[in-house]
C-alpha positions as CSV (number, residue, x, y, z in Angstrom):
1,X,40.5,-47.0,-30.0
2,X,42.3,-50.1,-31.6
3,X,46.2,-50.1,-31.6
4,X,46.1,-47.3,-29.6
5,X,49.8,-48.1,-28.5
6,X,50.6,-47.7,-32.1
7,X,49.4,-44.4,-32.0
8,X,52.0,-41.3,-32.0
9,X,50.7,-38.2,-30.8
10,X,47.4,-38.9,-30.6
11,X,47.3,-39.4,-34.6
12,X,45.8,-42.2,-36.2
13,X,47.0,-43.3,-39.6
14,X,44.8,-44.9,-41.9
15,X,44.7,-47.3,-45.5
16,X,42.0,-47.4,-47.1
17,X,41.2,-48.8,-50.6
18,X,39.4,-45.6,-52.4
19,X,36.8,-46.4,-54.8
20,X,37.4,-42.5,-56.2
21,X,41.0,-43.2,-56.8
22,X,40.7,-47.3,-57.7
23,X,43.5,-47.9,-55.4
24,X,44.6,-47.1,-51.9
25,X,44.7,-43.6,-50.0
26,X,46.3,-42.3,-46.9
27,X,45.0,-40.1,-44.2
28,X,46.1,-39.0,-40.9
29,X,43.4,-38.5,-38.4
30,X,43.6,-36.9,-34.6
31,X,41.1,-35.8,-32.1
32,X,41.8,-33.6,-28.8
33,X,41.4,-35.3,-25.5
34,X,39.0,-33.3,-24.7
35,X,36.7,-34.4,-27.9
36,X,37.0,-38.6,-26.9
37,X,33.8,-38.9,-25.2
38,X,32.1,-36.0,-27.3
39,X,29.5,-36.7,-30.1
40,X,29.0,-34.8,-33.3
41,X,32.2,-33.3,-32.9
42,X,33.2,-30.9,-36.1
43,X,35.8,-32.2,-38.6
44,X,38.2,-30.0,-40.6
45,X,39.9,-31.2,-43.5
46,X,43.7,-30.2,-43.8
47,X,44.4,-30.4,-47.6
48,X,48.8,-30.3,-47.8
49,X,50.5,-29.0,-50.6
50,X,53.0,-30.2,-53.9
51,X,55.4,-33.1,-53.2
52,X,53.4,-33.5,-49.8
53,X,51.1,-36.4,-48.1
54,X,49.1,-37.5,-45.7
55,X,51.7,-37.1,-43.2
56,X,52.9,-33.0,-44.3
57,X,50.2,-31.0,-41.7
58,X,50.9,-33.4,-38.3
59,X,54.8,-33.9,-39.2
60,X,55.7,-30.8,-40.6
61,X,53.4,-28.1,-39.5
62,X,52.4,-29.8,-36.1
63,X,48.6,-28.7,-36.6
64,X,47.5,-31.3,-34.0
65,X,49.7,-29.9,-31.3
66,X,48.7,-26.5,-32.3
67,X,44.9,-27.8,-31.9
68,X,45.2,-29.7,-28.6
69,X,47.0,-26.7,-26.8
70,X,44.1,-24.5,-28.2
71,X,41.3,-26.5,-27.0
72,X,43.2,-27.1,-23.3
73,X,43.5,-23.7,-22.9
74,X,39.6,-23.0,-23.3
75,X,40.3,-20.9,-26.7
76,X,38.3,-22.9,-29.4
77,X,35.7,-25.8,-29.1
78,X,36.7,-29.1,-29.8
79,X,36.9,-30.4,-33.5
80,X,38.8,-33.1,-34.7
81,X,41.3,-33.2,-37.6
82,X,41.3,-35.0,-41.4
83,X,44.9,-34.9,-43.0
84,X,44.7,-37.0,-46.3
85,X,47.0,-37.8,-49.2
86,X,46.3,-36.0,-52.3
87,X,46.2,-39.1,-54.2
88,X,49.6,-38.9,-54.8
89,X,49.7,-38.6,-58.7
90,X,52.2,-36.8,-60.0
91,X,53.9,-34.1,-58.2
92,X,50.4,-33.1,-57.2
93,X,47.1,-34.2,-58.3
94,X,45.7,-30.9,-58.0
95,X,42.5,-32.0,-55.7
96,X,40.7,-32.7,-59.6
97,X,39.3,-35.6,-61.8
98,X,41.6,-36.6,-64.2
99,X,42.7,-40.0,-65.8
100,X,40.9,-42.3,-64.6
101,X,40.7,-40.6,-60.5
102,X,39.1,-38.4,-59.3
103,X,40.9,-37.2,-56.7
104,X,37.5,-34.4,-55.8
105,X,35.1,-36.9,-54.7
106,X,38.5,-39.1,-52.4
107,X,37.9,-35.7,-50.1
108,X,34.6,-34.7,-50.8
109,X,32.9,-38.0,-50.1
110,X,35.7,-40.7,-48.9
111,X,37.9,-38.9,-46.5
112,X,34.9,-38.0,-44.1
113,X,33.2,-41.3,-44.2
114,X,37.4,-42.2,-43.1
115,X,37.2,-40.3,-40.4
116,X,33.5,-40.6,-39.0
117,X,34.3,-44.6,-39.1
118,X,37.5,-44.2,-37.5
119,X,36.9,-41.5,-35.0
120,X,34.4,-42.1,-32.3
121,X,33.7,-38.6,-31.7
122,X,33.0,-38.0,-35.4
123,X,29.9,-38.9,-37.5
124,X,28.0,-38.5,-40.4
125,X,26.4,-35.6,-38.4
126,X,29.4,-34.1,-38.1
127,X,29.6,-30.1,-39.6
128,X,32.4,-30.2,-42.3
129,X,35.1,-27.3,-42.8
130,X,38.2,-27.4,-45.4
131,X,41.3,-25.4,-45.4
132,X,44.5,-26.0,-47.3
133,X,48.3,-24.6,-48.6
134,X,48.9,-23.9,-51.8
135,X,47.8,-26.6,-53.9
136,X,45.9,-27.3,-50.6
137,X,44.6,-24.2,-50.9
138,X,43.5,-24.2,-54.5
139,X,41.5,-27.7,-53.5
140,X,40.1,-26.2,-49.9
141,X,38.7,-23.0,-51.7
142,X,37.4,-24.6,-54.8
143,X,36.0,-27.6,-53.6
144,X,34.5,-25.5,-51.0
145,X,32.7,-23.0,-53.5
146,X,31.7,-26.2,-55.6
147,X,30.0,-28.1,-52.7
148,X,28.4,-25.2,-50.3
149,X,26.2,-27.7,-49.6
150,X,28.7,-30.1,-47.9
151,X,31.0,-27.3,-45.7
152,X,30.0,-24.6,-43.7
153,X,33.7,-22.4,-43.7
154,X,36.8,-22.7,-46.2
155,X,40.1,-21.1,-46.0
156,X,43.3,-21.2,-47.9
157,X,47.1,-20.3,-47.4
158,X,49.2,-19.0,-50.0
159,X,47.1,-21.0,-52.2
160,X,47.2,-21.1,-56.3
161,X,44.2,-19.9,-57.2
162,X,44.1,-20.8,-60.7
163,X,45.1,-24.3,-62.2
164,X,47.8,-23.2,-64.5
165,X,49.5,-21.5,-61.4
166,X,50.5,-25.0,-60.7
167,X,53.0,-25.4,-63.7
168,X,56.2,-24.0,-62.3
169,X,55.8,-26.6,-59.4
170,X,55.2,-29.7,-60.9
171,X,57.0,-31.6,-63.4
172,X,54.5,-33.2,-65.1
173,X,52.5,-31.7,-68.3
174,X,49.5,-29.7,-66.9
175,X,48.0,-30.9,-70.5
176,X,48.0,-34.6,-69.0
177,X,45.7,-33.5,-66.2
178,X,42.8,-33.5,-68.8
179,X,41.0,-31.3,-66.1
180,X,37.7,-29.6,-66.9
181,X,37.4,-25.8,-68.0
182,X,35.0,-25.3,-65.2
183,X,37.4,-26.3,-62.3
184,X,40.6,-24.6,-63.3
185,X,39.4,-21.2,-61.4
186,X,38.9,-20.5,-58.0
187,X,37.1,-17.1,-58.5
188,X,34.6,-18.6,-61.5
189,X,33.9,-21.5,-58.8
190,X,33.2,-19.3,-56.2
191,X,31.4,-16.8,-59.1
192,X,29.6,-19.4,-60.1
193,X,28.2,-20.3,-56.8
194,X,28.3,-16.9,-55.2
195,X,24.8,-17.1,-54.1
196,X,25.4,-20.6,-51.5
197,X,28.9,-19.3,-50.6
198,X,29.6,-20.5,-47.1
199,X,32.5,-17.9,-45.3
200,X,35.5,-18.1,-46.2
201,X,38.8,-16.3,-46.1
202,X,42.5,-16.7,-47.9
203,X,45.5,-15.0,-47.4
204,X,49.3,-15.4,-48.7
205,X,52.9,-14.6,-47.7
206,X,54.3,-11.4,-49.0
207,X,57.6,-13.4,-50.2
208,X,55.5,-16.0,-51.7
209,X,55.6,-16.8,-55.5
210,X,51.6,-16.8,-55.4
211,X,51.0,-13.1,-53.7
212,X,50.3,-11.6,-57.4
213,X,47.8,-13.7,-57.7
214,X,46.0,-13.9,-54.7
215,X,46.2,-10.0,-54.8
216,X,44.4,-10.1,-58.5
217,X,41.7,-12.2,-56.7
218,X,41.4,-10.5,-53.5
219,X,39.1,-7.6,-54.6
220,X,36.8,-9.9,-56.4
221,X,37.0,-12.4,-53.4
222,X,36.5,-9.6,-50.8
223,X,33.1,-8.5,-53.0
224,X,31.6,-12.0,-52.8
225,X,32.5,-12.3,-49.0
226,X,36.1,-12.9,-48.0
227,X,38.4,-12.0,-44.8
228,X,40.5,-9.2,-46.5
229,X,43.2,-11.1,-44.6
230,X,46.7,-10.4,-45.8
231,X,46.4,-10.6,-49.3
């Protein structure tokens, strides 16, 4: 792998110029040892949260560590690891199209042709997974429901489940987010879609500010499939 004494971790940070976003867009990539001379391998996408990056899941929450150990110690397969940027619009851009982004089709569509091109192990073969926290998670579940077709598992972490959850952590207008009716609902996604549902699970902190409504989605999540999990 090029620069590889660049490389921290085992993580490989990438540029790219996103036709989605008509700009550039960060994502952090990494790939046990064990998955290097591996084909095919799966690829989970790590969707961060509010004021986050590209940088939030390796730096702050040490995912790749966590994976590695796992995969040395025989307890889960191999799979390597997609960390993007949100887009960085805003406080959050909320994983929508708005403006003149769309920050859906950067991770739908951009951020695994990022990794497959980057990653030797990874290819357009490749089984596709999403999980993400908060407004990670509200991206990771809806984005799942909306493209069964494209993952095969989704989970989310103390996510917001509906778009106007996102107003007491951002500063911008929600109003200048000119987001669609149809997307500001994880349950209507999933509803809406209920009969290609891959699995998928949530949960959420019982001190966090979103328990109430995961809880007031749980019973409706749990009927079209979900973990029961925490929530």
């Amino acid at each position: 792998m090029e620069n590889a004494e660049l490389e921290f971790e085992g993580l490989t940070f990438v540029t790219v110029k996103s036709r989605a976003l008509a700009g550039r867009a960060d994502v952090t990539l990494f790939a046990p040892v064990e998955a290097q001379n591996l084909k095919d391998v799966p690829l989970v996408i790590l969707l961060h949260g509010v004021y986050g990056s590209h940088w939030a899941w390796a730096i702050k929450g040490h995912a790749h560590r966590t994976l590695q150990r796992m995969v040395a110690a025989g307890e889960i397969p191999s799979f390597a690891l997609a960390m993007p940027s949100d887009g960085l619009w805003g406080d959050g851009s909320g994983y929508v199209k708005h403006g003149t982004q769309n920050f859906e089709k950067w991770i739908v569509e951009e951020v695994p042709v990022a990794a497959h091109t980057t990653l030797s192990c990874v290819s357009e073969k490749s089984l596709l997974f999403i999980a993400g926290l908060s407004m990670g998670g509200f991206g990771a579940l809806r984005l799942g429901a909306k493209y069964p077709e494209r993952f095969r598992a989704l989970s989310g972490h103390s996510s917001v489940t509906h778009f106007d959850q996102m107003k007491p952590f951002v500063e911008e207008d929600l109003s200048r987010f000119r987001i669609s009716s149809e997307d500001r609902s994880v349950l209507e996604t999933m509803t809406r879609n209920k009969a290609k549902l891959p699995p998928f699970r949530f949960d959420c902190g019982t001190e966090d500010s979103l328990l109430e409504g995961n809880r007031e989605s749980a019973s409706i999540a749990i009927m079209l499939g979900a973990s029961p999990g925490t929530v």
